[in-house]
Structure formats: C-alpha cells, structure tokens
C-alpha positions as CSV (number, residue, x, y, z in Angstrom):
1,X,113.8,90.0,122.4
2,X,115.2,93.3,122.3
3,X,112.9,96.3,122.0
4,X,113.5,99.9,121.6
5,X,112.3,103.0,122.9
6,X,111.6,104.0,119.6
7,X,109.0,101.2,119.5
8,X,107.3,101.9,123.2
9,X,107.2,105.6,121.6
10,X,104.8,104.7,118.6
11,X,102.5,102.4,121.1
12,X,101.5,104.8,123.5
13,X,101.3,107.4,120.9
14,X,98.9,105.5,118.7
15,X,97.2,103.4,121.6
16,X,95.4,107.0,122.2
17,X,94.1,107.4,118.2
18,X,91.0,105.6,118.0
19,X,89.4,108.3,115.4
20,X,92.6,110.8,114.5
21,X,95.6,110.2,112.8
22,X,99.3,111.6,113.0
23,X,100.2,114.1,111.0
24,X,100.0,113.0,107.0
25,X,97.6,110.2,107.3
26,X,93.9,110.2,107.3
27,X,91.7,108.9,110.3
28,X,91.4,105.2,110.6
29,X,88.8,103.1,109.8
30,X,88.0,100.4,112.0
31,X,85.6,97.9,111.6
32,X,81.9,98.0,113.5
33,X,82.3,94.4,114.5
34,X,85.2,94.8,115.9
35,X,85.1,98.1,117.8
36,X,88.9,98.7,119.3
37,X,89.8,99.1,123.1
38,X,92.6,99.1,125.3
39,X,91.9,95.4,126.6
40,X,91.2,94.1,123.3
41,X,94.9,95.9,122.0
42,X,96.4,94.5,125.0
43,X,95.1,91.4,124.5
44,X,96.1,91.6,120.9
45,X,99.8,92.4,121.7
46,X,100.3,89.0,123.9
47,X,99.0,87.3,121.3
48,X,101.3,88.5,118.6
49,X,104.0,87.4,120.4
50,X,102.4,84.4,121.7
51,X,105.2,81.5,119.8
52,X,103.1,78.9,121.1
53,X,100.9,78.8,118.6
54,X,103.3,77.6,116.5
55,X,104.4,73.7,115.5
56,X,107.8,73.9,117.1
57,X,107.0,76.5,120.0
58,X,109.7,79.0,118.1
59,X,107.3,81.2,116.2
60,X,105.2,84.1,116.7
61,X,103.8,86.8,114.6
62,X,106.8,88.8,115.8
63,X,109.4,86.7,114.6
64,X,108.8,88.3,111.4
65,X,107.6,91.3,112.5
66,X,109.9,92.6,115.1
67,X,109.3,96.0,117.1
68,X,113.0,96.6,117.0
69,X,113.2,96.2,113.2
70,X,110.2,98.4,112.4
71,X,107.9,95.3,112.7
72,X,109.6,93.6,109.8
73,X,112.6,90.8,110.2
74,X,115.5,92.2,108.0
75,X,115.8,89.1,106.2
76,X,115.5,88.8,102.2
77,X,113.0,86.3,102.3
78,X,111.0,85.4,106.0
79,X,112.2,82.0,108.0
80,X,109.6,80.0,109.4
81,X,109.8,76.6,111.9
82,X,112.7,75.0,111.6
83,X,114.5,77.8,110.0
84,X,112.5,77.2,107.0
85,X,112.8,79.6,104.0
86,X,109.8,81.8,102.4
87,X,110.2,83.1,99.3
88,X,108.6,86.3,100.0
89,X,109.8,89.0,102.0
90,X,108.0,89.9,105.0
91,X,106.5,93.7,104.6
92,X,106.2,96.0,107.6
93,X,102.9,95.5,109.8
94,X,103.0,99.4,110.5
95,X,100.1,101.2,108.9
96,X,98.9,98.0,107.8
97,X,96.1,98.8,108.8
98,X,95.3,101.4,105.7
99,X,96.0,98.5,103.2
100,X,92.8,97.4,101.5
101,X,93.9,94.0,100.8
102,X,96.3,92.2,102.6
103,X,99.3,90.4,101.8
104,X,101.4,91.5,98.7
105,X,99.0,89.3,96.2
106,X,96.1,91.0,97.9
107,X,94.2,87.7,98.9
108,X,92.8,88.8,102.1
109,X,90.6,91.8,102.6
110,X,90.7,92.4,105.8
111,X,93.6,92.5,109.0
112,X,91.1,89.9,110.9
113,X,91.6,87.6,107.7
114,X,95.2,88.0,107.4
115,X,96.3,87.2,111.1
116,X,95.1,84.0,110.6
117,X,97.3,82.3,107.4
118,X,100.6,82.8,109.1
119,X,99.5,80.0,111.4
120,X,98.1,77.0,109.0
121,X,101.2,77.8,106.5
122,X,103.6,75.0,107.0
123,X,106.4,76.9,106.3
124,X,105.5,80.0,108.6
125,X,103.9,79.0,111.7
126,X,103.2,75.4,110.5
127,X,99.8,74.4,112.5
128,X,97.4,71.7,110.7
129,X,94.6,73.3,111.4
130,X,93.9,76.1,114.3
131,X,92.5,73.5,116.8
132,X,95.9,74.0,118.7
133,X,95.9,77.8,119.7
134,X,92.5,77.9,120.9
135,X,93.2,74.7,123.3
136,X,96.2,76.4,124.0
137,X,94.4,79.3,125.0
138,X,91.4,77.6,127.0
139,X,93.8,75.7,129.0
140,X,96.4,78.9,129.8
141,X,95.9,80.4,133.3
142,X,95.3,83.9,132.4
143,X,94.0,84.2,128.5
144,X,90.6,82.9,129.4
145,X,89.7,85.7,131.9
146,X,91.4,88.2,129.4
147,X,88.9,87.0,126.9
148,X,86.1,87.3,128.9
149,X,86.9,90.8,129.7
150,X,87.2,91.8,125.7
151,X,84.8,89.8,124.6
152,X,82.1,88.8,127.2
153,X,82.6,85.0,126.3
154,X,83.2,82.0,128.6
155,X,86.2,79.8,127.7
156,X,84.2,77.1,125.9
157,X,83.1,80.2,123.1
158,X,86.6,80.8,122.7
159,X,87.1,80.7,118.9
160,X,89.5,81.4,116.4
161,X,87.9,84.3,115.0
162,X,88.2,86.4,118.8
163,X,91.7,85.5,118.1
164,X,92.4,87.0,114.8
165,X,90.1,90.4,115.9
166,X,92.6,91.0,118.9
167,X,95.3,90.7,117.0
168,X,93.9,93.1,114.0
169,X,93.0,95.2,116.9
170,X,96.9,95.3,118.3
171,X,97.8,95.9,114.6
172,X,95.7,98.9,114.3
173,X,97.1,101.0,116.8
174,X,100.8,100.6,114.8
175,X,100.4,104.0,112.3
176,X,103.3,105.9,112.0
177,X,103.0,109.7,110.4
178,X,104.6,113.0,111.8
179,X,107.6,112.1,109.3
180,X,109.8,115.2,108.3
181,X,108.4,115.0,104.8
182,X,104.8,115.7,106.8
183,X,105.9,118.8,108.6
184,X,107.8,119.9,105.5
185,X,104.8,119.1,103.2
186,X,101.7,119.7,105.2
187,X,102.3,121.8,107.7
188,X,105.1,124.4,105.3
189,X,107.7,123.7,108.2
190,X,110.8,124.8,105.4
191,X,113.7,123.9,108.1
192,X,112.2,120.1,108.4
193,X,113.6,119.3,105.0
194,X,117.3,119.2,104.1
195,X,117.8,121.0,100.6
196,X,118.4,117.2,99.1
197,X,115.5,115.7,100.6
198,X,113.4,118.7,99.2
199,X,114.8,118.5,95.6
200,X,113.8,114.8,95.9
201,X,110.6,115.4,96.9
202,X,109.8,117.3,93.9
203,X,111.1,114.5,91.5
204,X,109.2,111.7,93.3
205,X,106.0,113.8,92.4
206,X,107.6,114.9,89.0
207,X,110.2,113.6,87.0
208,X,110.2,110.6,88.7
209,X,107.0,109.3,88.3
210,X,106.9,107.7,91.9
211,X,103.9,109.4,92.8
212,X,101.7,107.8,90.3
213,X,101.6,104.6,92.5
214,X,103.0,105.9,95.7
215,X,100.1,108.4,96.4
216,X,100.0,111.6,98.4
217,X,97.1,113.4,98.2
218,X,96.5,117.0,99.2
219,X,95.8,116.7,103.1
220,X,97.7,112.9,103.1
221,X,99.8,110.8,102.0
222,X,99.6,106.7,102.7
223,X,102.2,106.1,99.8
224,X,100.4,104.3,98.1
225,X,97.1,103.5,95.6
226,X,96.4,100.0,97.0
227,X,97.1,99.0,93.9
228,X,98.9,95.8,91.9
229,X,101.7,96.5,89.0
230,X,104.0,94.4,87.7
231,X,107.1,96.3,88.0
232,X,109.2,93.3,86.2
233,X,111.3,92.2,89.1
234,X,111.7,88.7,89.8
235,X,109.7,87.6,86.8
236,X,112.2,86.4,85.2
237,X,111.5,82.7,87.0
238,X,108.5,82.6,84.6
239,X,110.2,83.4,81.7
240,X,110.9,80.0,80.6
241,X,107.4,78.6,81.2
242,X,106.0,81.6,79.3
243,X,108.8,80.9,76.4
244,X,107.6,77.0,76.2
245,X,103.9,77.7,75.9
246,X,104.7,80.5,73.6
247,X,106.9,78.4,71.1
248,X,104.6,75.3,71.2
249,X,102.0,77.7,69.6
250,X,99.9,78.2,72.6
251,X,98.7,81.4,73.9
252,X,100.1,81.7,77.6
253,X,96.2,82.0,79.1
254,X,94.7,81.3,82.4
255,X,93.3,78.6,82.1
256,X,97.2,76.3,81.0
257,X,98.7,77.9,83.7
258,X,96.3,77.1,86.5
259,X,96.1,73.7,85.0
260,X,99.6,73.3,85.4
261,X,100.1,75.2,88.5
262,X,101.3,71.9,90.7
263,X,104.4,71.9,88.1
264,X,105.9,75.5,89.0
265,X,108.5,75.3,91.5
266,X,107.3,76.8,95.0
267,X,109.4,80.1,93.5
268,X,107.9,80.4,90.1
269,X,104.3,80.1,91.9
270,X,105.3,82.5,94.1
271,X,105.8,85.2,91.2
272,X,102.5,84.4,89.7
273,X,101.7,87.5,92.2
274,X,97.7,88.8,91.7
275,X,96.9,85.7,88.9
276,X,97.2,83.7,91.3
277,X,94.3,85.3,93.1
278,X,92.2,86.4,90.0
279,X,93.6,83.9,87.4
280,X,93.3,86.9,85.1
281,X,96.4,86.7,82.5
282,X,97.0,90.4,82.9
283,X,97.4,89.9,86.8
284,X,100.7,88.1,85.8
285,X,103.8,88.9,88.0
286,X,101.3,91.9,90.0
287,X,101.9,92.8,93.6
288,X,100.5,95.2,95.6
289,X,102.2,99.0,95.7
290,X,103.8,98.7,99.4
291,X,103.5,101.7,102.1
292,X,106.7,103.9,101.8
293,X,106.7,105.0,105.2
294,X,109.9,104.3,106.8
295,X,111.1,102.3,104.2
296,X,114.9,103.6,105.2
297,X,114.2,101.1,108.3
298,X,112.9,98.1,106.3
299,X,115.2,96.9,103.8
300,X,115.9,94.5,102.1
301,X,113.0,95.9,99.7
302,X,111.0,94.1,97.0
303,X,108.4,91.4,97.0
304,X,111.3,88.6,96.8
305,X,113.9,90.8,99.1
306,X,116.3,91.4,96.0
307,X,117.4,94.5,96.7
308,X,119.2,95.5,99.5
309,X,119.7,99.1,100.2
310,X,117.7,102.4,98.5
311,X,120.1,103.0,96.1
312,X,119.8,100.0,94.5
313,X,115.6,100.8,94.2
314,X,116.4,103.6,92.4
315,X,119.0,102.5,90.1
316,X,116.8,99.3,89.3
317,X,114.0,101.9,88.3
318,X,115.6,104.7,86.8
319,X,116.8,102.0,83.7
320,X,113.2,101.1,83.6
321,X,112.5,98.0,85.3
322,X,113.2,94.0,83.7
323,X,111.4,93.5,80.7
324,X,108.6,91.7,80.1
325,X,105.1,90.8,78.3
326,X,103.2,92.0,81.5
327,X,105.1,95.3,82.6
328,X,103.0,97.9,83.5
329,X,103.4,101.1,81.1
330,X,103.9,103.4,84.0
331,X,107.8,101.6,84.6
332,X,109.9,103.0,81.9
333,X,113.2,104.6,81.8
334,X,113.9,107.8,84.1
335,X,117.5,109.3,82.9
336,X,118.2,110.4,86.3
337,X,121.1,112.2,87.2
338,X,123.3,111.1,89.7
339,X,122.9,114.0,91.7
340,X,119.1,113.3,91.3
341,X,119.5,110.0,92.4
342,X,121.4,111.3,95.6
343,X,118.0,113.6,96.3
344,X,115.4,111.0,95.8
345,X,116.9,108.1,98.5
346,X,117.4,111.8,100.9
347,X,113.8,112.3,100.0
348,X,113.0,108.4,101.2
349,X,114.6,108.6,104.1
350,X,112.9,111.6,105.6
351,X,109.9,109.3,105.7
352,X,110.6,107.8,108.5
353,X,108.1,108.6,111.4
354,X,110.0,110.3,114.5
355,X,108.5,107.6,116.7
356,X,110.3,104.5,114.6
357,X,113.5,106.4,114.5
358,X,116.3,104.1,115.7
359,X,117.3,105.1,119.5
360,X,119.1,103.3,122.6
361,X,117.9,99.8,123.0
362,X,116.7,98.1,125.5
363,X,116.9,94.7,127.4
C-alpha cells in the first residue's frame, strides 16, 4: 500500500490530542468506557489494516479507507470481496469521530458500533458471523500479548467488542482542522485566503445557503448539523414504486413499504436512506449531512458517488436539487453566477487540513 507523508503528518499530530483539538474544531469526546491510549491506537491501527478478517483474505478496513486517499477509496461506489460492488460510496473516516451517528443512514450510534458491520456484510468484508477474527486473533503470535497490554485480558477473554473499541480508538486520533479557511476565519489571518476563496466563503454562509446544514459556529466549525435531508439525488430509483402505490389509490406509508421491502432491488433499498432506520415516511430518501473537511480530496461526492468533481456539486445545487415528494424545503434554486460558482468550489478547497494535503509518496 502506498502511504504518504501527508498521512504520517496527521497521525503523530493527532496521536498527541487526547482533550484539544486543531484549530476549528472543538475538543473530542471520547467515551468513559473506552478511555484512549497509545497501545490501544496502536493496536487499533494493525487492526484496521488487518485483511484477514475478511472471507477471502483481500479486505481490510483500509481498503476503503485508504491513508493515501484521505481514508476514503476514490471509487463511486465501495468494492468489497471478490471485487463486489456497494451501492454506497464510502465517506471519509477522518473526523469521524464528531459524527453522532454513524453511517450515512445513521444506524449506528457510536464508532465501537460501526467498526463492526463492515465485517458480517457479505458484500464488504463478508464474514458469517465474527467467530473468525477473534480465532484469528487468539491464535496470531503477537495480538494476544498486545491485548493483554490494552486491555488486561488473557486470550480466552478476547472478544469482539475489545476489537471494535481499538479500532474506534485508532479512528479517533484521525481529526483534521488547521485548514486555511480556519486561520482565515478564526484566527483573522487575511493572507490565508485567496480573494476567491474569501468571496466564497461569504456565499456558503449567505447566499448560498450551505451553511444551514454545513455548520460553523462561532469558535468551530465541524461542517455539519448531524443531521438527515433529503437533498433529491438518487431518488429517482423510488420514483416508480412511489408512482404505483400512488396511482393504485394507496397512500405511499410506512407500513406498504416495509411490507414490501424484500421486493426493492438492493439499489432502490439502498435510497430508502433514514426510513429504513425509523420507518418514518418523512425519513424517505434522508441521509446524513457529511463532514466538509477536505472534501477537495474525497471525490466522487454524494451518498451513491454520482458526482464526480466539485463543480458538478454546485451546479447540481444551484438548479435546486431533483424533485421530489420528500425534498427538504432548505434545497431550492440558488441563481448563482458563474463567477460565484468559481468562489464557492475555491472556498471548498481551502478546507483541506495542511496535514492531508497531497505530498511525495512513499513506498
């Protein structure tokens, strides 16, 4: 795998935050059962990158979220065992760790929770059941002393649950602030800005509306409200189910589409977004607001990895989003200008953390 400096930058930088931040984001909490140190991050690490604990020996939690690709995979959609497609495009695991639920239909609270889906998902990791990484484990030469040390366990206590609080533990220590936007907007620093990247700024928070789910706050900014919106895109594969229960005289609720969930193809129930967590109708075609932070270093952008470059973001919401029964009112047409246009993706891209910024690689 090839990693680069940029990436050894940000984990030495952030191995040292336990209780501060960078600049822009606010101090991390971290959970009082599972208090963070070095040994339990280190352990953490191998075991994101562990690919034995997959079904084919190919996967790990890095293959879709590489170091060298700002812990994402730059693929539309992620590829599991056997080169399997997702149909969901795998978001950055950097600050992660300020999400208050977890994957982009929010059905995990916690980081502890989420490490451990990838692994029983038969596309992603593809494991029946966890039995195998913890045998895997037990019978390695040099992760049962490593658990010991973190956790003060013998093998036999070796459970899945240590597993998934190292690896939360690895993946809070991956926060990324000090951005230009952050020395230009908290600290005054005027030069840190180019005069594009400023005007855009002011239209994200203004004209642009960005802001409203995109948060920054007075002494932070995360980028966004941990909330869900449908923003319209991609729910056009429910359309047609939503037209046949609409013309047979049936309300689209709940209850007929949970009924007839097994009927949706794997893409249409992948769009059901938050319902699918809440079964509330309004939840329809709802994801979760995504981090903005180094999004220049992330694309292809979207839930469903439609869009491939910034400009295309932009465009897509300056006409107002895709239509549809379940759009939020805060997506509506921006009349931007071009030039406007030009200053909001400069503004983007000055959110990316010094520490992420692409540099010499190495072998």
């Amino acid at each position: 795998m090839i990693f680069t400096k940029a990436f050894f930058g940000l984990w030495l930088f952030s191995c040292s935050l336990w209780a501060d931040a960078p600049l822009g984001l606010p101090p991390l909490t971290i959970p009082a059962d599972n208090p963070q140190s070095p040994e339990k991050v280190a352990l953490g690490k191998k075991l994101f990158n562990e690919s034995r604990f997959s079904a084919d020996g190919t996967i790990s939690c890095a293959s879709c979220h590489d170091p060298s690709k700002a812990f994402t995979d730059g693929l539309d959609r992620a590829r599991g065992i056997n080169q399997q497609q997702g149909n969901r495009n795998s978001p950055t695991v950097v600050n992660a760790a300020y999400y208050t639920s977890l994957f982009l239909d929010g059905r995990r609270d916690s980081l502890e929770k989420q490490a451990l889906d990838p692994f029983v998902n038969l596309i992603e990791h593809g494991l029946a059941d966890w039995r195998l990484i913890t045998k895997t484990i037990k019978n390695d030469s040099k992760y049962p002393r490593q658990f010991q040390t973190v956790f003060k366990i013998a093998t036999s206590e070796i459970t899945i649950d240590h597993v998934a609080k190292a690896i939360a533990s690895f993946e809070r220590t991956l926060v990324a602030g000090n951005s230009p936007f952050d020395r230009y907007f908290f600290t005054g620093d005027q030069q840190a800005l180019s005069q594009s990247a400023a005007r855009g700024s002011r239209l994200f928070r203004r004209k642009g509306n960005c802001a409203n789910c995109h948060e920054i706050s007075s002494d932070n900014a995360l980028f966004t409200d941990n909330r869900f919106y449908n923003i319209g895109v991609g729910f056009s594969a429910l359309q047609p189910r939503l037209n046949r229960s609409l013309k047979s005289g049936n309300d689209p609720d709940a209850a007929s589409f949970r009924k007839n969930k097994n009927t949706l193809t794997d893409i249409q129930r992948s769009e059901l977004g938050r319902f699918a967590v809440t079964g509330i109708i309004s939840d329809m075609g709802k994801f979760r607001t995504p981090t903005l932070r180094n999004i220049a270093l992330t694309a292809p952008y979207m839930h469903d990895g439609s869009m491939k470059t910034l400009e295309e973001v932009v465009e897509y919401y300056d006409k107002g989003g895709e239509k549809n029964p379940y759009l939020d009112p805060a997506i509506f047409p921006l009349n931007l200008t071009q030039q406007e246009k030009t200053d909001l993706v400069s503004f983007l891209e000055s959110l990316t953390s010094t520490a992420l910024l692409p540099t010499e690689k190495l072998d």
